[in-house]
PAZAPA-4460 file (N, C-alpha, C; in steps of 0.05 Angstrom, whole numbers, plus 32768, in hexadecimal, padded with zeros to 4 digits):
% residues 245
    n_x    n_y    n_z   ca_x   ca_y   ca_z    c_x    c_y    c_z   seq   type   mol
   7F3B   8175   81CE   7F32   8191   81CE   7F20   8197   81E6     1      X     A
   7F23   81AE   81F3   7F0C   81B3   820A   7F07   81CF   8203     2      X     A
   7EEE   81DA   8217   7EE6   81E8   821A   7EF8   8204   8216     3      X     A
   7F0B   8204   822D   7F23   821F   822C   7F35   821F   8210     4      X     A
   7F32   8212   8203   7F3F   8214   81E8   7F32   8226   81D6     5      X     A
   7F1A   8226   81D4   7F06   8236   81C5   7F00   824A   81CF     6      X     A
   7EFB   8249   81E5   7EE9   8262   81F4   7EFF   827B   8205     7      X     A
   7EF7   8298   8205   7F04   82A9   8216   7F05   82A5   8235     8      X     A
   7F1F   82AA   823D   7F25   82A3   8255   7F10   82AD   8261     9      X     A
   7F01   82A5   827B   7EE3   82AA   828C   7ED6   82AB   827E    10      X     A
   7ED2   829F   8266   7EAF   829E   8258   7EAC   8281   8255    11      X     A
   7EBA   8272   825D   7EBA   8256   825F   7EA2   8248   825D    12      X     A
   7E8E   8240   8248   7E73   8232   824D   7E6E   8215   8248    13      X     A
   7E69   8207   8251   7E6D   81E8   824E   7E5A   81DC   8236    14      X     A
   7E38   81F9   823D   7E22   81E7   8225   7E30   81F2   8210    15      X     A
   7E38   820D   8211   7E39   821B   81F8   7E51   820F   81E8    16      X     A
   7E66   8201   81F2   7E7A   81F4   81E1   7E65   81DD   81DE    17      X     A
   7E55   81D0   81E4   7E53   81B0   81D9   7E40   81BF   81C2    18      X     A
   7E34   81D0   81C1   7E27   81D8   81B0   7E30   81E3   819A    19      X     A
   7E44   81E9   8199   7E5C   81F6   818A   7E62   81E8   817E    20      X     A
   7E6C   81CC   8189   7E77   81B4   817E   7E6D   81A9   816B    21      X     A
   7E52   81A7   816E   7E3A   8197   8164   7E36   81AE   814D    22      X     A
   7E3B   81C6   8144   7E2A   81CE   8134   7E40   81D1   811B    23      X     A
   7E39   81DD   80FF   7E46   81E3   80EA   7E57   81F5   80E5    24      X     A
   7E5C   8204   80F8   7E6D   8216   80F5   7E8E   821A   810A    25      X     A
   7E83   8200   811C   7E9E   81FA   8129   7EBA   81FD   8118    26      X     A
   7EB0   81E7   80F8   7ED1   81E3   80FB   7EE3   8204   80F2    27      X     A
   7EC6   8218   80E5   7ED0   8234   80E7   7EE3   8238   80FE    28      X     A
   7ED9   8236   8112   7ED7   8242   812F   7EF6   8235   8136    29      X     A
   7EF3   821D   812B   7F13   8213   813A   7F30   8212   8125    30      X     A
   7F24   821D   8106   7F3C   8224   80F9   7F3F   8245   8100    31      X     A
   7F2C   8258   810B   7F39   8272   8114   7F45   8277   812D    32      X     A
   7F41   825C   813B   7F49   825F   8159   7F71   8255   8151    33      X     A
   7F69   823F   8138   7F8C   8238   813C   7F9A   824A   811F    34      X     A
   7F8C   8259   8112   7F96   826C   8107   7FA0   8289   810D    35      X     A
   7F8F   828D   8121   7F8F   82AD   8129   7F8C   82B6   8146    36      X     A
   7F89   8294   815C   7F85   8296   8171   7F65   82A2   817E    37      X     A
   7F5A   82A6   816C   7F3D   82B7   8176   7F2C   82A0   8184    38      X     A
   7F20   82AA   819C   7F10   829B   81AD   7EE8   829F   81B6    39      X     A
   7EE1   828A   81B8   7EC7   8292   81B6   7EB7   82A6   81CB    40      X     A
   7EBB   82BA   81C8   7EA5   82CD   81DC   7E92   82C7   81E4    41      X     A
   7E79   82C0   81D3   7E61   82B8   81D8   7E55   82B2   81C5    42      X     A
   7E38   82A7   81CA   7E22   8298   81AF   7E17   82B4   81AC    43      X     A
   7E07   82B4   819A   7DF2   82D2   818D   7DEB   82C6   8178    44      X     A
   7DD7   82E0   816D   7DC6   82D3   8156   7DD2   82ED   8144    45      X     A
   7DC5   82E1   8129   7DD0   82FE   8114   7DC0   82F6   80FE    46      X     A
   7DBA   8310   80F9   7DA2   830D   80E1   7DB9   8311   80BF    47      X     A
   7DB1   82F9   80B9   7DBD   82F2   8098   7DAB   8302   8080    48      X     A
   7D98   8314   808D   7D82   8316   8070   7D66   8302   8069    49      X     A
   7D6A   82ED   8070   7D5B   82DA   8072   7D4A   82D4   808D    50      X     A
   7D5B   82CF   809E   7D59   82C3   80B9   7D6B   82C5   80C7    51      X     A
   7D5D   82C5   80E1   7D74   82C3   80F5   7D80   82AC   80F7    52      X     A
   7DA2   82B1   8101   7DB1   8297   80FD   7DC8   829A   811B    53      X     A
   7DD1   8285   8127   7DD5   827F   813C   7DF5   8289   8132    54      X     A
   7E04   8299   8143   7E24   82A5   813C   7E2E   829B   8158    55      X     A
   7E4A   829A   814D   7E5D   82A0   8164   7E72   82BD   815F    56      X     A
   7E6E   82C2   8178   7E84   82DE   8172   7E99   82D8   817F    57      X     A
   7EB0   82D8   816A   7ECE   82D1   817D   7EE5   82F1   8182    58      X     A
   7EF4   82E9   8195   7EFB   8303   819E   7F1B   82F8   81A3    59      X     A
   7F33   830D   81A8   7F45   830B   81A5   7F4B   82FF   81C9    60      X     A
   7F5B   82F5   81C5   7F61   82ED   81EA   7F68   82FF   81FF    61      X     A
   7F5E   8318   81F1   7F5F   8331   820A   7F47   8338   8209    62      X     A
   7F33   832E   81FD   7F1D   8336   81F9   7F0D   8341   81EE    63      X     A
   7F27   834E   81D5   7F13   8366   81BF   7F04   8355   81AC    64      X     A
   7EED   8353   81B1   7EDE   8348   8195   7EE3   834D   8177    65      X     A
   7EE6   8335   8161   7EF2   833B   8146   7ED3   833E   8136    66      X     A
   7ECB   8320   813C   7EBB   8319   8126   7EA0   8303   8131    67      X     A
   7E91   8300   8123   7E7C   82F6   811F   7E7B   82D9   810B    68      X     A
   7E76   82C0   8111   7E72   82AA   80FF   7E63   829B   8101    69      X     A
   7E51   8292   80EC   7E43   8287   80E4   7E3F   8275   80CB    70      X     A
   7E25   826A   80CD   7E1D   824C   80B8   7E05   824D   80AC    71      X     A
   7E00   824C   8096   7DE1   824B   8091   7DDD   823B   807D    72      X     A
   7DCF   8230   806B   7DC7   8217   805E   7DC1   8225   803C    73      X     A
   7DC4   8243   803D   7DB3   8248   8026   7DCA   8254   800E    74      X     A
   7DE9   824B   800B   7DFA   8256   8008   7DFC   824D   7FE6    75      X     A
   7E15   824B   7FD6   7E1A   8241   7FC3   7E15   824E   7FB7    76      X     A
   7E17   8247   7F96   7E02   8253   7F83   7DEC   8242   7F78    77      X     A
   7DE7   822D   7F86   7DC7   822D   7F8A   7DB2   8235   7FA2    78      X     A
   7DC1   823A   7FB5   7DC0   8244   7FC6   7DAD   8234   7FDB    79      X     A
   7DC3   8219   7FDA   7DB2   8208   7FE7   7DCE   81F5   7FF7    80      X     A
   7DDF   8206   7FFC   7DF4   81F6   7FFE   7DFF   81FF   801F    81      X     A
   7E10   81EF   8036   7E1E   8205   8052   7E2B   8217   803E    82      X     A
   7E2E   8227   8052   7E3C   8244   8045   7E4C   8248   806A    83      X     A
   7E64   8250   8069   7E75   8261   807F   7E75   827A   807E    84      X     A
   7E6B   8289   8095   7E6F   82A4   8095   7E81   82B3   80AA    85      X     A
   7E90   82CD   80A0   7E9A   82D0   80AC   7E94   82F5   80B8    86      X     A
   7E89   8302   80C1   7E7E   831B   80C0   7E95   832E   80DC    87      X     A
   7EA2   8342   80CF   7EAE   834A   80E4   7EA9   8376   80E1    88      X     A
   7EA5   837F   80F3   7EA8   839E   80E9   7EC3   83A7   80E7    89      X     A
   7ED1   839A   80E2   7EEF   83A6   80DA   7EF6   839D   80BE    90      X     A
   7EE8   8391   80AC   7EE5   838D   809B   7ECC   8396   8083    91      X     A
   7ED0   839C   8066   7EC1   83A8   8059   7EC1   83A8   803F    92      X     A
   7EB3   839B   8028   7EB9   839C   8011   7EAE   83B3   8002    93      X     A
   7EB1   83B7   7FF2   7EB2   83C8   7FE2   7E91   83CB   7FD2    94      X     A
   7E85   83B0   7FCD   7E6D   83AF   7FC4   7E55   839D   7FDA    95      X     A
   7E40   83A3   7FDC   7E2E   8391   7FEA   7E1A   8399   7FE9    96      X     A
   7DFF   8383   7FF5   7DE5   838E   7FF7   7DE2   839C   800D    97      X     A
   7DF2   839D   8021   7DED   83A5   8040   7E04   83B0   8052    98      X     A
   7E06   83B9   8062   7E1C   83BA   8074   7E27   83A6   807E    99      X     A
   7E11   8395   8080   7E11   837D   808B   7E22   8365   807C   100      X     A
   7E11   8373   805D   7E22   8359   8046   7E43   835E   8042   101      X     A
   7E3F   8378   8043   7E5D   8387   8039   7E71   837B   804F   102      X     A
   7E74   8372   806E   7E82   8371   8086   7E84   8356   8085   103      X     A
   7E77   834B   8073   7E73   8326   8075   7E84   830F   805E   104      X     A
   7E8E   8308   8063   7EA3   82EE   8050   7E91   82D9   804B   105      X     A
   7E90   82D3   8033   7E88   82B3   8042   7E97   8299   8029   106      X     A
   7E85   828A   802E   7E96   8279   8018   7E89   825A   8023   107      X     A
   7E87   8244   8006   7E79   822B   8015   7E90   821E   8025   108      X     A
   7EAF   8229   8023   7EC3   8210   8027   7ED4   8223   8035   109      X     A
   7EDA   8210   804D   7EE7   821F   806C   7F07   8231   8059   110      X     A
   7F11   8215   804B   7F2B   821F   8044   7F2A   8235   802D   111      X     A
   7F11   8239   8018   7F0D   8255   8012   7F15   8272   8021   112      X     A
   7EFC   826D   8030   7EFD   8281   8043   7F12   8282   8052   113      X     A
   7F20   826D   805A   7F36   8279   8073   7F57   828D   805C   114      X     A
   7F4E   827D   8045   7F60   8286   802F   7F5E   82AB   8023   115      X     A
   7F48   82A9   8028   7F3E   82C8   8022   7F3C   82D8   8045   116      X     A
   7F3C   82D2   804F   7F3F   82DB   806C   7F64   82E5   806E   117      X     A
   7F73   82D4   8065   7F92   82D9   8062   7F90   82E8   804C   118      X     A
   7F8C   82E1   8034   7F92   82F5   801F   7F94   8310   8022   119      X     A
   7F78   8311   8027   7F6A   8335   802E   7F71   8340   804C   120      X     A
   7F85   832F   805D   7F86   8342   8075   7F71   8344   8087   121      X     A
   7F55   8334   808D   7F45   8336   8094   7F43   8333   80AE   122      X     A
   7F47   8328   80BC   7F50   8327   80D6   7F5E   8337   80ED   123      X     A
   7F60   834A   80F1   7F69   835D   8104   7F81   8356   8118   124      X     A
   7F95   8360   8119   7FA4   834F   8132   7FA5   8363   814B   125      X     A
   7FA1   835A   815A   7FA1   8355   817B   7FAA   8377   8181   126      X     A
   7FC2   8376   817D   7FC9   8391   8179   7FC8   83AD   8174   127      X     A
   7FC8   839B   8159   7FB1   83BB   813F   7F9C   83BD   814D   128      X     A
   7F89   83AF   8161   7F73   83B9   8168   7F71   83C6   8186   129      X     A
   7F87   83BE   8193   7F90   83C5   81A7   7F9A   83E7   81A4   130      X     A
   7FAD   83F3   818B   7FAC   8407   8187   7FA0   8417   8178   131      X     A
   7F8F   840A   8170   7F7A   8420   8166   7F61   8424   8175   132      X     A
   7F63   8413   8190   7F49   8415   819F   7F56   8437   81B5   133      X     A
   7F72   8429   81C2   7F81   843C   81D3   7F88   8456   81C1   134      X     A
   7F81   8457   81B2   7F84   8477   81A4   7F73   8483   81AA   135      X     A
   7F5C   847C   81B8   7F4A   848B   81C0   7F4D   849D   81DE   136      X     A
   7F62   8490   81EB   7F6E   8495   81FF   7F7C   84BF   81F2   137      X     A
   7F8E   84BE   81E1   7F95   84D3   81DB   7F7D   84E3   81D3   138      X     A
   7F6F   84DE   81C8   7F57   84EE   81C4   7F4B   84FF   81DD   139      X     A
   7F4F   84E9   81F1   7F3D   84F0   820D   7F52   850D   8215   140      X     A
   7F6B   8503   8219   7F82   8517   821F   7F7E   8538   820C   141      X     A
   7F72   8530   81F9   7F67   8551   81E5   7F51   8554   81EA   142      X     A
   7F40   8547   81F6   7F24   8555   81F7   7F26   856C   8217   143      X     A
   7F33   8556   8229   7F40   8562   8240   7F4A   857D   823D   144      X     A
   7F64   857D   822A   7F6C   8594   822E   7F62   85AD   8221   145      X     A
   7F4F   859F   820D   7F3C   85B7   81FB   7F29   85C2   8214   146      X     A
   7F25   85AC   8221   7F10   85B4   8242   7F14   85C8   8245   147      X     A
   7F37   85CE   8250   7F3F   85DC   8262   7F45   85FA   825D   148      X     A
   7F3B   85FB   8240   7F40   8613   8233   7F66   861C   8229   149      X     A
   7F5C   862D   8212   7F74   8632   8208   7F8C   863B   820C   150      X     A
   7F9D   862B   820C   7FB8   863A   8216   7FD2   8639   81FE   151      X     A
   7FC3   8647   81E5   7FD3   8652   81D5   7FD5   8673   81CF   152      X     A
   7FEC   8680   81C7   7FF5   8694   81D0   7FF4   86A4   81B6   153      X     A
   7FDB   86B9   81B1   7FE6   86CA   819F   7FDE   86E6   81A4   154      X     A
   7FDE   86FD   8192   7FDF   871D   8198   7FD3   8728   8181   155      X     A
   7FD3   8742   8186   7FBE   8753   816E   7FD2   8773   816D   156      X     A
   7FE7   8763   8178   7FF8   8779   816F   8001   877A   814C   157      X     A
   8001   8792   8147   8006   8799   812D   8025   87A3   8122   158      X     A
   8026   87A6   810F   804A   87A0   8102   8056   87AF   8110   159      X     A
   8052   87D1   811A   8056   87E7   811A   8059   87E2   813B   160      X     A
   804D   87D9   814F   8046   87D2   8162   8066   87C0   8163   161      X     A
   8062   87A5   815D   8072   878C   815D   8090   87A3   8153   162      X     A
   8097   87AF   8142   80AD   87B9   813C   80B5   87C9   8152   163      X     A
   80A6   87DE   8160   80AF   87E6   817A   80AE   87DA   818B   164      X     A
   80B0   87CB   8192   80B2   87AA   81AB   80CA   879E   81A7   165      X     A
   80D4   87A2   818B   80E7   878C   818C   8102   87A2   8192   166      X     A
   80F9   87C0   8184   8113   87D0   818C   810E   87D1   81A4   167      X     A
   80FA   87CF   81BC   8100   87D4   81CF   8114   87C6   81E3   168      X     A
   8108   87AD   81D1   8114   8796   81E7   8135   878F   81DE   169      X     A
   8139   879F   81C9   815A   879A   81BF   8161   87B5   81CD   170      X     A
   814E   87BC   81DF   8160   87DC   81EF   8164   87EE   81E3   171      X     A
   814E   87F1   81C8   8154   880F   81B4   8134   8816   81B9   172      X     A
   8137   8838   81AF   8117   884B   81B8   810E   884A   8196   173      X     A
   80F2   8847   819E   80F0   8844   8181   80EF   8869   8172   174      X     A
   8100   8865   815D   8103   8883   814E   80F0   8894   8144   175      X     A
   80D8   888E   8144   80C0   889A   813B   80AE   88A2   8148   176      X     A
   8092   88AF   813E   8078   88B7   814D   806F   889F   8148   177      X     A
   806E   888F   812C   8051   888B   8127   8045   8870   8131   178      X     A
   8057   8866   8148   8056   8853   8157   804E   8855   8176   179      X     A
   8041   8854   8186   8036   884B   81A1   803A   8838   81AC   180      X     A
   8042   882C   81BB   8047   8814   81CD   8036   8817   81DE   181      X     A
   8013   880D   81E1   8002   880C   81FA   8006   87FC   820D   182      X     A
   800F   8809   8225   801F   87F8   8240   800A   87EB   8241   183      X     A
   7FEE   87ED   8248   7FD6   87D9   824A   7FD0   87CA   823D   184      X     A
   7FCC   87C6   821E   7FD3   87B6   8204   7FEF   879E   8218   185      X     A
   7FF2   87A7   821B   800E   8797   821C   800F   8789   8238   186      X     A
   8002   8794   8251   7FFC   8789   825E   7FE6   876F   8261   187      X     A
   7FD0   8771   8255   7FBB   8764   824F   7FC2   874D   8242   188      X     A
   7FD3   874D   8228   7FE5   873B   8218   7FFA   872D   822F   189      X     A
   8007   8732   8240   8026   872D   8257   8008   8717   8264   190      X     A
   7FFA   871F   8270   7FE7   8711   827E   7FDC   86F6   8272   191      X     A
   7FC7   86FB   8255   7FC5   86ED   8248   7FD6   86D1   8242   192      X     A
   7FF3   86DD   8244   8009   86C3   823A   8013   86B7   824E   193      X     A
   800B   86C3   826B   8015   86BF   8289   8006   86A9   8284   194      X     A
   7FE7   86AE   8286   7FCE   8693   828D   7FD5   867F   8275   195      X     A
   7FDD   8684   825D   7FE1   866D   824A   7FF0   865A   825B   196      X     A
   800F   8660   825D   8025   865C   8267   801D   8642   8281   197      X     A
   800B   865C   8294   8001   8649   82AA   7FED   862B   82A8   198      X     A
   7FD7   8631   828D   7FC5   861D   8284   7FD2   860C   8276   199      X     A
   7FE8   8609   8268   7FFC   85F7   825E   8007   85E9   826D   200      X     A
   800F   85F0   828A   801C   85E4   8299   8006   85D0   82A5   201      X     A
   7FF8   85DB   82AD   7FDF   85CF   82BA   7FD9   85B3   82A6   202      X     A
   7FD3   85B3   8290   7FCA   85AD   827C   7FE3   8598   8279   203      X     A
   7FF2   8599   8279   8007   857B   827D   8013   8575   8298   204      X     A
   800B   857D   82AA   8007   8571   82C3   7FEB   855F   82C5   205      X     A
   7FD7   8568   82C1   7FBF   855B   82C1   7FC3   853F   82AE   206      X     A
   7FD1   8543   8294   7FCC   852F   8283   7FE3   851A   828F   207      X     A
   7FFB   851E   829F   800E   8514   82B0   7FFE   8505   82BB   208      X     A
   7FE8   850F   82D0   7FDE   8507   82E5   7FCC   84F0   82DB   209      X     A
   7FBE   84F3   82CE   7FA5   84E7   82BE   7FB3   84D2   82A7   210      X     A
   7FBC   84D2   8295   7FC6   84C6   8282   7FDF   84B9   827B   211      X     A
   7FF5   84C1   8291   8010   84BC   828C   8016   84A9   82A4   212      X     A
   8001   84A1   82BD   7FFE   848E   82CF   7FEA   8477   82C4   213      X     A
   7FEA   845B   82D2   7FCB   8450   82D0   7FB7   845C   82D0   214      X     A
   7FA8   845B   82BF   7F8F   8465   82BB   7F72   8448   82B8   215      X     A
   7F65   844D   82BB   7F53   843C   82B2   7F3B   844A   8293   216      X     A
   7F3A   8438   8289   7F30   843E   826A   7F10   8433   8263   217      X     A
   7EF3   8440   825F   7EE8   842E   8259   7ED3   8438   823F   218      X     A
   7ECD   841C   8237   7EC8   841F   8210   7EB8   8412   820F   219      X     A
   7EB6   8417   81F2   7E95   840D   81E6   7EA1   840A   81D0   220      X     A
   7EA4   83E6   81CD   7EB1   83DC   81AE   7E98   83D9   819A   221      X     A
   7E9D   83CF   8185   7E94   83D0   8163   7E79   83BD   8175   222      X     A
   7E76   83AF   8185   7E5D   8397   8185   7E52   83A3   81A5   223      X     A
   7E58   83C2   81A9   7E44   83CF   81C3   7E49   83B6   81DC   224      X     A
   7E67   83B3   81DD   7E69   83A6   81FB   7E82   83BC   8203   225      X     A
   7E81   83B8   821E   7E91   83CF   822E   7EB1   83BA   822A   226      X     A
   7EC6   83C6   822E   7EE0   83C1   822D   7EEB   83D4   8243   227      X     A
   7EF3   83CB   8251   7F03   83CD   826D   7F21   83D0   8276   228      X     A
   7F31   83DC   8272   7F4C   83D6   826E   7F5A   83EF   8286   229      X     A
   7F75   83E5   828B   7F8A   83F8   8299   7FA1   83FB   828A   230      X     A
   7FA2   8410   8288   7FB8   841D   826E   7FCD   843D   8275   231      X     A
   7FE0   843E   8262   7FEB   845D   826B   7FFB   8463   825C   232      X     A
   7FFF   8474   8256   8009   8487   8242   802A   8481   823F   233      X     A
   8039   8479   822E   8059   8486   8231   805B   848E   821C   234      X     A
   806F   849E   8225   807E   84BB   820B   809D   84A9   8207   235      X     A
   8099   84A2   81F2   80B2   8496   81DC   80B9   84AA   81D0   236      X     A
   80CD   84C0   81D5   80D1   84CE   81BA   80BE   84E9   81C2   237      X     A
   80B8   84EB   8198   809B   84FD   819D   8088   84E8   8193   238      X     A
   8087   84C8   8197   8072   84BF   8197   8066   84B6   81B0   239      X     A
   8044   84B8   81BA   8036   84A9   81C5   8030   8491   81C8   240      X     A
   8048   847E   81D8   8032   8461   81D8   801E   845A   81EC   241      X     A
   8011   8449   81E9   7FFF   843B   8205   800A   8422   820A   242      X     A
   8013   8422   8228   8010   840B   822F   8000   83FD   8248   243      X     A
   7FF5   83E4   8238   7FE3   83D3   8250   7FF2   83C8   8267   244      X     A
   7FE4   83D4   827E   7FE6   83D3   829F   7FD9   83B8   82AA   245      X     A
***
């Protein structure tokens, strides 16, 4: 076993694996690496309620951070026993003392826990987090075009109004008084739908330009580190995918 087996590609640390090695929560660390591929990001500390306790946070091999693991001595039900933890924010039970407690697995025995990690789905794949991070990408594309102001098309013409419009435009006079057709009304409205028309166009040229080429993307994941990526829009259909550049 070496170092690049555990650790994310460029985070490569020589003390921090022997230290890794040496401590209680490795063999965690190396049944998620050959279960689920996750690799070690970095050392950190994390407060259990008690005390601070020494974590590793492992991250997917593109880099998105999952989870948090740790060891502490005060576990069991005497509470004097190792205990494995597993704390991730994509995870959440239903009851707890904390936000903290609620996001956290634990269990005294690796193969517990790795058993309830499968059961319950707990683990995130690579993917699913890949597209639920790039959905934020479409978001950007609506805030944009809400920017750019409205280019939906409506009128305040009234029935009586709209009924002589339509005989006009089928080439009949309308038969009555009690109708007016205001050429200005109507001009104001012709204009109005001109600039929609034009801000629509604009408005998917821009998002062409911006979103439907390489773009560069940058974020702020669940543990406040930046995520860096090159990505771009394709139209499948009428669905949106993203694909990584």
């Amino acid at each position: 076993m070496t170092v690049e087996r555990f650790f994310l590609e460029g985070y490569h640390d020589e003390e921090a694996y022997e230290v890794l090695k040496s401590s209680n929560i490795f063999p965690l660390v190396r049944e998620l690496e050959f279960k689920y591929g996750l690799k070690v990001l970095r050392r950190s500390q994390i407060h259990t309620g008690r005390q601070f306790e020494t974590a590793w946070q492992l991250a997917h091999k593109n880099g998105i951070a999952v989870c948090k693991v740790y060891a502490h001595n005060y576990g069991g039900r005497d509470g004097n026993q190792l205990e494995y933890c597993y704390r991730s924010p994509f995870y959440k039970k239903e009851r707890g003392e904390s936000s903290g407690d609620r996001e956290t697995i634990r269990s005294v025995k690796i193969s517990s826990l790795m058993a309830t990690l499968t059961r319950q789905n707990v683990v995130p794949q690579m993917d699913t987090l890949v597209d639920r991070k790039m959905r934020q990408a479409g978001h950007a594309m609506e805030i944009m075009n809400r920017a750019m102001g409205s280019s939906h098309k409506s009128s305040d013409f009234d029935s009586n109004e709209i009924h002589a419009l339509l005989l006009m435009a089928l080439g009949k006079s309308p038969n009555s008084d009690w109708v007016k057709v205001d050429q200005n009304k109507c001009q104001v409205h012709l204009d109005k739908f001109e600039e929609a028309d034009r801000l629509k166009k604009v408005k998917q040229e821009e998002s062409a330009r911006l979103f439907y080429k390489p773009f560069h993307m940058v974020g702020v994941d669940e543990y406040g580190d930046y995520l860096i990526g090159k990505f771009k829009l394709v139209q499948n259909g009428k669905d949106t995918q993203y694909e990584t550049v």
